[in-house]
C-alpha positions in Angstrom: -38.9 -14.1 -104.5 -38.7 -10.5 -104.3 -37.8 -9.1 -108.0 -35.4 -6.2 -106.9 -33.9 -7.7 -103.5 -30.6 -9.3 -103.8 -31.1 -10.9 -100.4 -33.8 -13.0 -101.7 -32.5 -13.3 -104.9 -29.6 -15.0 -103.0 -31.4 -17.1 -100.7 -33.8 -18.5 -103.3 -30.5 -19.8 -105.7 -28.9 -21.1 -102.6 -31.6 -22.9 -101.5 -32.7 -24.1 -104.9 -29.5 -25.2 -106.2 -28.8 -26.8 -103.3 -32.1 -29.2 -103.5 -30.9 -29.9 -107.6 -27.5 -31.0 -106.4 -28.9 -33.3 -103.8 -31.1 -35.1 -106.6 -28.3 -34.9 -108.2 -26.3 -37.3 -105.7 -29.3 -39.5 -104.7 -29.8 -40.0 -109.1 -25.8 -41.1 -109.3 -26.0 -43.2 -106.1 -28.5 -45.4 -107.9 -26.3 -45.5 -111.0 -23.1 -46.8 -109.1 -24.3 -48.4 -105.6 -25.0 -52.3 -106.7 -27.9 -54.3 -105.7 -26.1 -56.8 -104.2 -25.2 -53.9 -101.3 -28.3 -54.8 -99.5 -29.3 -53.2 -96.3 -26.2 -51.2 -96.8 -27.3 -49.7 -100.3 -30.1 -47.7 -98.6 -27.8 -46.4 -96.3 -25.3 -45.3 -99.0 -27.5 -43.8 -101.2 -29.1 -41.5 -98.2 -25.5 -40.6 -97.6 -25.0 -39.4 -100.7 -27.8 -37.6 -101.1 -26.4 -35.5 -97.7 -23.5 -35.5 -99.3 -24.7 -33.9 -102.4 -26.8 -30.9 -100.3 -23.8 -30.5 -99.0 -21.7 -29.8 -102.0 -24.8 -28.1 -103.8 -25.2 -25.7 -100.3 -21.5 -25.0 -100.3 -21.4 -24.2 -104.0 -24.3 -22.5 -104.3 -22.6 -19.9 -101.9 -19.3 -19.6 -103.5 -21.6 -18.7 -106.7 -23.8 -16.2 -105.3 -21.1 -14.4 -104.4 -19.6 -14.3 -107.8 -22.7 -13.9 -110.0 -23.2 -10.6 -111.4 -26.9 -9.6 -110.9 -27.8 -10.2 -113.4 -26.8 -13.3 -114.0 -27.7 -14.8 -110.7 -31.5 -13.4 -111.7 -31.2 -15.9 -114.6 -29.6 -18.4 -112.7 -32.2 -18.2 -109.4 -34.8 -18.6 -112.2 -33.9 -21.4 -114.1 -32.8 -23.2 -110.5 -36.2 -22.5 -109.2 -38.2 -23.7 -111.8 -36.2 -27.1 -112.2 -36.5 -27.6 -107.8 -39.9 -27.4 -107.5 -39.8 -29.2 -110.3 -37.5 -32.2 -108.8 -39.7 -31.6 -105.5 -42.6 -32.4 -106.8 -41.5 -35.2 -108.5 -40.0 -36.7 -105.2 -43.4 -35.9 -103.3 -45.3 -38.0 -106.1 -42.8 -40.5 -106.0 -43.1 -40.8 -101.9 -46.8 -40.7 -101.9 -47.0 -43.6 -105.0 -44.5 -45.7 -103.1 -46.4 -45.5 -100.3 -49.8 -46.6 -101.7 -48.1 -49.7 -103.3 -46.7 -50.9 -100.1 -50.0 -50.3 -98.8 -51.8 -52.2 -101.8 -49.3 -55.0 -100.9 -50.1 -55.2 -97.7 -54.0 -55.5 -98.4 -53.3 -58.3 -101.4 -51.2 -59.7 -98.0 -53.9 -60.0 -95.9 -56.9 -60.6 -98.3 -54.2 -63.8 -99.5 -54.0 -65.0 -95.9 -57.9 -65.0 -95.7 -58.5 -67.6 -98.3 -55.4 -69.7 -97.5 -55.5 -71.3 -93.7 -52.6 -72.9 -92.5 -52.5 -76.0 -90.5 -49.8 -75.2 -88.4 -46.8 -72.4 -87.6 -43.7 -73.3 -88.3 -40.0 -72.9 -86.3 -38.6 -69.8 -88.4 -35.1 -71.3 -86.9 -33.2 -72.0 -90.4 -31.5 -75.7 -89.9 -30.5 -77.3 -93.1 -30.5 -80.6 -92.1 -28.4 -83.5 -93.8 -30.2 -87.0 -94.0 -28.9 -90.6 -93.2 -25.7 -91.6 -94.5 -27.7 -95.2 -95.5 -31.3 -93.4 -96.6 -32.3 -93.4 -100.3 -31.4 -90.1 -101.6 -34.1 -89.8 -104.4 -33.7 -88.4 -107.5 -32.7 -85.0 -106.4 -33.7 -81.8 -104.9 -36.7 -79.2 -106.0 -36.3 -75.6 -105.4 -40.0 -73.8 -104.8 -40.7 -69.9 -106.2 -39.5 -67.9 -103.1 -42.0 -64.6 -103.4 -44.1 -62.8 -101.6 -47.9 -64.0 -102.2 -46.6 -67.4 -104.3 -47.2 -70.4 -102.1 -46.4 -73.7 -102.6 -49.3 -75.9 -102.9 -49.2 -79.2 -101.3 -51.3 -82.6 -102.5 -52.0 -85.4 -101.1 -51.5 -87.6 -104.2 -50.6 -87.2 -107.6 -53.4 -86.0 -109.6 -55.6 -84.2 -107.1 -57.2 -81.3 -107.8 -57.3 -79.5 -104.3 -54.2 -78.7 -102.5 -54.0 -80.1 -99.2 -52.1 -77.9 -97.8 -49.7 -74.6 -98.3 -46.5 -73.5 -97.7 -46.6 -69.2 -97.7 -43.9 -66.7 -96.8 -44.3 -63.1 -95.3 -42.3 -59.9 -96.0 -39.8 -58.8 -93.1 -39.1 -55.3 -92.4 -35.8 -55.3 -94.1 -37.3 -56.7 -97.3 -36.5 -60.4 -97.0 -38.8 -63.1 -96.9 -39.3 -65.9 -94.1 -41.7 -68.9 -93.7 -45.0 -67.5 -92.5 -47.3 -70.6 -92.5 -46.7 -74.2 -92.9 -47.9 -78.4 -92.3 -47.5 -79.0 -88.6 -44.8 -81.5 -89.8 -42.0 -79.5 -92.1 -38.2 -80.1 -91.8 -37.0 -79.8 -95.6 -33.5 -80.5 -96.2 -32.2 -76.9 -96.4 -33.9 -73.5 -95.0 -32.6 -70.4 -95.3 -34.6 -68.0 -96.6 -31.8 -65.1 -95.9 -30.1 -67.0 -98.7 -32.8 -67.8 -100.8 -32.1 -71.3 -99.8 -35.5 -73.6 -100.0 -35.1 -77.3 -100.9 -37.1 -79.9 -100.3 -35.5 -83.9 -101.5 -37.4 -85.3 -104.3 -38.0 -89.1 -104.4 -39.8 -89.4 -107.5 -41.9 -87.9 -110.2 -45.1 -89.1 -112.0 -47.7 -87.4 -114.2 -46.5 -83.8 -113.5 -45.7 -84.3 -110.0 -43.0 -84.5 -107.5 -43.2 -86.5 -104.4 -40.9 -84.9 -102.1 -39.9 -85.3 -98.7 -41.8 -82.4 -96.5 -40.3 -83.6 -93.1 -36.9 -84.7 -93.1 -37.2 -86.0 -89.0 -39.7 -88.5 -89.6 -39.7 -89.4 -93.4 -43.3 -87.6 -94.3 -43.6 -87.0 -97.9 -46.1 -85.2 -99.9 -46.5 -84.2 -103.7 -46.0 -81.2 -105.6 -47.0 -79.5 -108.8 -43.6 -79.8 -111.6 -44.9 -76.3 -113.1 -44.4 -75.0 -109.4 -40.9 -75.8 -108.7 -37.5 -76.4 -110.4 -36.5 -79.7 -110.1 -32.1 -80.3 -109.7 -31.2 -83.5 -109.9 -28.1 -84.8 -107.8 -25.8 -84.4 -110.0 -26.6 -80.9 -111.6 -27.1 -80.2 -107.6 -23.5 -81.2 -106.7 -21.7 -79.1 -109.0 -23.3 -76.0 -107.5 -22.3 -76.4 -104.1 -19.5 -74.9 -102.8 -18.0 -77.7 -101.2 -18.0 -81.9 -100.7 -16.9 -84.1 -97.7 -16.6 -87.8 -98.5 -18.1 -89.8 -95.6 -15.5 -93.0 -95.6 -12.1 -91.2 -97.2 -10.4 -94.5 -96.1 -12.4 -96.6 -98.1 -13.1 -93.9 -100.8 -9.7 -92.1 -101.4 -9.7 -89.1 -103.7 -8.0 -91.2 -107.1 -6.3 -89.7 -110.2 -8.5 -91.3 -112.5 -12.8 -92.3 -112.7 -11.7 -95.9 -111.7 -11.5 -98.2 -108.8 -8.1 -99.6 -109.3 -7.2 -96.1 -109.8 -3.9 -94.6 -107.7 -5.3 -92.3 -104.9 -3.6 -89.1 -104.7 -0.7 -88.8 -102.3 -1.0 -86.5 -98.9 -4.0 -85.0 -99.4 -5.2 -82.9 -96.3 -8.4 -84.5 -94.4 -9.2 -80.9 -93.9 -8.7 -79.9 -97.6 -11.6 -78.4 -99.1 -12.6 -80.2 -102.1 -15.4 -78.5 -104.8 -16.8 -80.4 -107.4 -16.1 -79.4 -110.9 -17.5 -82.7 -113.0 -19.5 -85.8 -112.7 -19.7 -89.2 -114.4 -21.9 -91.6 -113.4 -21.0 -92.4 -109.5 -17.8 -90.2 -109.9 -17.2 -87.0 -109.0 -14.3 -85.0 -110.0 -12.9 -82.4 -107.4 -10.2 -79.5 -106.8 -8.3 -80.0 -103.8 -8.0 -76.8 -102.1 -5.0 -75.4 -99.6 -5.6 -73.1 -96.5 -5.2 -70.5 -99.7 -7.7 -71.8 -101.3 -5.7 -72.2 -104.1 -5.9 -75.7 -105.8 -3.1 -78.5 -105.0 -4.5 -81.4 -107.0 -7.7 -82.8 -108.7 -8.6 -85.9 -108.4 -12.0 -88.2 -108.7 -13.8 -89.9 -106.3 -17.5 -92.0 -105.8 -20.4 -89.3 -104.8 -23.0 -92.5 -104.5 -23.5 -95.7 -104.6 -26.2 -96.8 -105.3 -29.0 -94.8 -104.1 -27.3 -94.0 -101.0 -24.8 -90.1 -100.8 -21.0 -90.7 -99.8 -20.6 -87.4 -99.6 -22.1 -84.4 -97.4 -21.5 -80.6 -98.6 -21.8 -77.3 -98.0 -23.8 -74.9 -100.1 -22.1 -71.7 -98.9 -18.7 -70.5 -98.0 
């Protein structure tokens, strides 16, 4: 800056404020853009950030124009001092970020050296829903979906060594997928996009879980209890977003827990129904319009047995 030229008094402030206001809009973009915005947040808070160099370059005109001298001296000053300032900090922050992903991206690899899979697996997410008749277990179990956590798979309870792993790998949008797997894997629901992993537990004993790893042909395997969260049915059922009975015929939607119970009158076989409460092999459910606004609530039986009467839907 040259200390008795107004030209470069003018252009330094310009410039300067210009780069604070930009911070400026990128620092309030994180404050109001949520999390849940996804691939969209990055966009939106780039935007802003224009949007603030824009505003700080148009105001930092009107100003110069209007400062005395003086004044803009002081101003072109202070403005300098706190962009290199906000400069620097951005080029640190750039170069840090950088090295982590990079640090990542070694732990990655030097992961995938010690822990061979047997087999790839079809990324295709399928949630499949098992036989009508088959023994539904005791309930599903939800493994840790990060980067560089697999799920270690046993051949009985009790073993020491894994026989196997189930790993994921970072996309370049920042969600996770299925990188290696057993040769035979079909669980029950896949969709990583959705954080949706579950594989059907049959039973636990002595701190594991015997699940089923391949829904197709009935393969099961054990894992660890401290390595997964275990839902049973009915805690399962009340988070879904919606039930289908198999058999409405033969298991109407009633006003009351109890077989003798009245069914409920015109109820739409294309209704949606979401559970709100269970007791014991009932399950109590709002009957929802086209609106989605509820028309009735009623009861009906979820199992029998060890066999599901209903099917559902775990998103929208």
């Amino acid at each position: 800056m040259t200390k008795n030229n107004p030209s470069s008094l003018r252009f330094a402030f310009i410039l300067f404020t210009t780069i604070i206001v930009g911070f400026l809009g990128l620092f309030l973009s994180t404050l109001f853009i949520p999390k849940s915005a996804g691939l969209a947040g990055g966009a939106m808070v780039l935007l802003s950030g224009m949007g603030g160099l824009l505003v700080g370059l148009i105001a930092a005109i009107i100003l110069s124009r209007k400062l005395k001298p003086q004044t803009l001296k002081t101003a072109t000053q202070i403005a300098t001092i706190i962009g290199i300032g906000l400069v620097g900090w951005g080029l640190y922050g750039l170069i840090t970020t950088r090295q982590a992903i990079q640090e990542d991206i070694e732990k990655t690899k030097e992961f995938h050296k010690t822990h061979k899979p047997t087999a790839t697996v079809d990324h295709t997410p399928t949630p499949s829903v098992f036989g009508k008749n088959e023994a539904i277990g005791t309930g599903l179990i939800k493994p840790s979906i990060k980067l560089n956590t697999p799920l270690y798979l046993y051949s009985a309870p009790n073993d020491v060594t894994p026989s196997d792993s189930i790993t994921y790998k970072a996309l370049l949008h920042g969600d996770l997928d299925i990188d290696h797997a057993p040769k035979e894997f079909k669980p029950v629901h896949l969709k990583l996009d959705y954080q949706i992993f579950y594989l059907r537990a049959k039973q636990e004993s002595d701190g594991f879980f015997e699940v089923v790893i391949d829904e197709k042909s009935g393969k099961t395997t054990f894992v660890k209890s401290e390595d997964i969260t275990f839902m049973p049915w009915k805690t399962f059922l009340l988070n879904v977003f919606a039930v289908e009975i198999h058999d409405p015929e033969n298991n109407p939607i009633r006003k009351q827990p109890l077989r003798h119970a009245t069914p409920l009158p015109n109820v739409n076989k294309n209704a949606t129904l979401q559970p709100i409460e269970i007791k014991g092999e009932w399950l109590r459910v709002k009957v929802l319009n086209d609106d989605m606004e509820t028309s009735d609530i009623g009861w009906f039986r979820w199992r029998s047995e060890d066999a599901l009467l209903v099917t559902y839907s775990l998103l929208n």
